[in-house]
VOPA-187274 format. One record per residue: x, y, z of N, C-alpha, C in turn; residue in three letters. Coordinates in steps of 0.001 Angstrom, whole numbers, plus 500000, padded with zeros to 6 digits. Example, Ala and Ser with C-alpha at 12.3 -4.5 7.8 and 13.67 -1.06 7.14 Angstrom:
BEGIN
513190494310507800512300495500507800513200496700507800ala;512850497750507080513670498940507140512900500030507870ser;
//
This chain:
BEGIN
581667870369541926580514869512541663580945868061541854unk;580124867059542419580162866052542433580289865368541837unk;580360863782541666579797863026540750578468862778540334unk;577838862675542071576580862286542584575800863655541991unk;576139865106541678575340866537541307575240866203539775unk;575649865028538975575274864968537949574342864049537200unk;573500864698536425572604863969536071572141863887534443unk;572953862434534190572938862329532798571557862021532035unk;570932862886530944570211863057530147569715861676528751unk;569021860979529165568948860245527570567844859749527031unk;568020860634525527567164860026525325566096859534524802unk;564631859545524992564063858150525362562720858495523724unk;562487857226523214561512857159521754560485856134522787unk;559379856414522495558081855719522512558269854985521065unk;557547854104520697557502853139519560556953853681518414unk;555867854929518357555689855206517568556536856737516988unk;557248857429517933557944858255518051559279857414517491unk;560059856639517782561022856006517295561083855700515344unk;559914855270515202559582854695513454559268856301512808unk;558400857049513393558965858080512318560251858656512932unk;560975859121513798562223859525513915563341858318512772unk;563115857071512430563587856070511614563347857107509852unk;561864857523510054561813857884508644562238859556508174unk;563095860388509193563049861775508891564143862262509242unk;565546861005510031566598861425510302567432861451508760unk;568324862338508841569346862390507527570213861140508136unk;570298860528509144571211858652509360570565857827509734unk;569397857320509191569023856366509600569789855028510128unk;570447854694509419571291853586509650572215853646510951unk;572330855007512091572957854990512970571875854220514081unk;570902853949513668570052853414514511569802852110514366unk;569207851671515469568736850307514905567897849699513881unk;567111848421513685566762848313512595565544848071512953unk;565029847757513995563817847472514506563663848405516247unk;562647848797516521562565849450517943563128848294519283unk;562672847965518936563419846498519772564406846376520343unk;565011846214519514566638846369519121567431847463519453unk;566591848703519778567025849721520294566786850085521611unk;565835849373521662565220850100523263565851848858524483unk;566338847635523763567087846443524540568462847641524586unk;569193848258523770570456848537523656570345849843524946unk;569309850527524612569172852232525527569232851180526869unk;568295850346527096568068849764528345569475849630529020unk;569911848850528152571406848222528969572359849238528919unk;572326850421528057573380851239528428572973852117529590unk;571899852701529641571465853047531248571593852377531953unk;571184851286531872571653850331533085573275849913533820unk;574093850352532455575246850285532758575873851763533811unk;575139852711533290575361854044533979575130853948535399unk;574348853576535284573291853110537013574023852557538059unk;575071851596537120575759850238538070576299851003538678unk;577347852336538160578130852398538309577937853950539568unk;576688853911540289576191855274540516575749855955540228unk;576006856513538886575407857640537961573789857809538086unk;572993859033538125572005858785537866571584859351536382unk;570615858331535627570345858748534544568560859089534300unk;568361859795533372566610860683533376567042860463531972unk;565749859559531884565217859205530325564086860608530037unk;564280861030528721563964862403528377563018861780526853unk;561667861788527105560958861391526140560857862439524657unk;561150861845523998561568863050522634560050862970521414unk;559666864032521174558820863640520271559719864640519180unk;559155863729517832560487863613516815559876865138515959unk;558809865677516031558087866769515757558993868221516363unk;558858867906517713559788868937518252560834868685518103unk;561820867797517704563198867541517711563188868152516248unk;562634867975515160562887868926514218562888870414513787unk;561705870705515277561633871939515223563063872997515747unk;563337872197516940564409872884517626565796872547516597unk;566047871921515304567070871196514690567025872491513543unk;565807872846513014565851873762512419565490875315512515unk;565750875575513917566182876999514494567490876969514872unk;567881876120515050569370876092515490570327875534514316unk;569882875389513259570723874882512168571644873543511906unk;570662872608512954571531871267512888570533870690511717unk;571388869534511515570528868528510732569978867303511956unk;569070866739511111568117865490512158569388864278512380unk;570418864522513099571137863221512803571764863151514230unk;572351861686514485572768861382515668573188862866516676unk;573891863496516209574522864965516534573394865502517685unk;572268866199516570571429866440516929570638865914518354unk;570149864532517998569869863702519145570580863760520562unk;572250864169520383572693864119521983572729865328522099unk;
//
């Protein structure tokens, strides 16, 4: 496999998807403190992926299903989870 056959995954909160994912993770504090603040940080780290070739696919998460699939599979709602 290539470099170029890979295609990194991340990802991605809408604003209102982000504030409750803020209110239902067991770490809040691994996140930012405002959406803002997070979606400047996602930006530039994709962007950093990008520079470098990589292609990256922002993967829109709704925080509903991220709990669902967290608790069939026995994770907790926390950074872990998320990647």
């Amino acid at each position: 496999m290539s470099k170029q056959d890979i295609v990194y995954s991340f990802a991605w909160f809408e604003p209102e998807q982000w504030k409750c994912l803020k209110e239902v993770i067991d770490d809040p504090s691994s996140l930012d403190d405002r959406y803002e603040e997070w979606r400047a940080s996602a930006e530039k780290t994709i962007s950093e992926f990008r520079a470098t070739g990589q292609i990256v696919q922002k993967i829109s998460i709704k925080v509903s299903e991220l709990l669902i699939i967290c608790e069939s599979e026995g994770y907790k709602p926390d950074s872990k989870a998320r990647s």
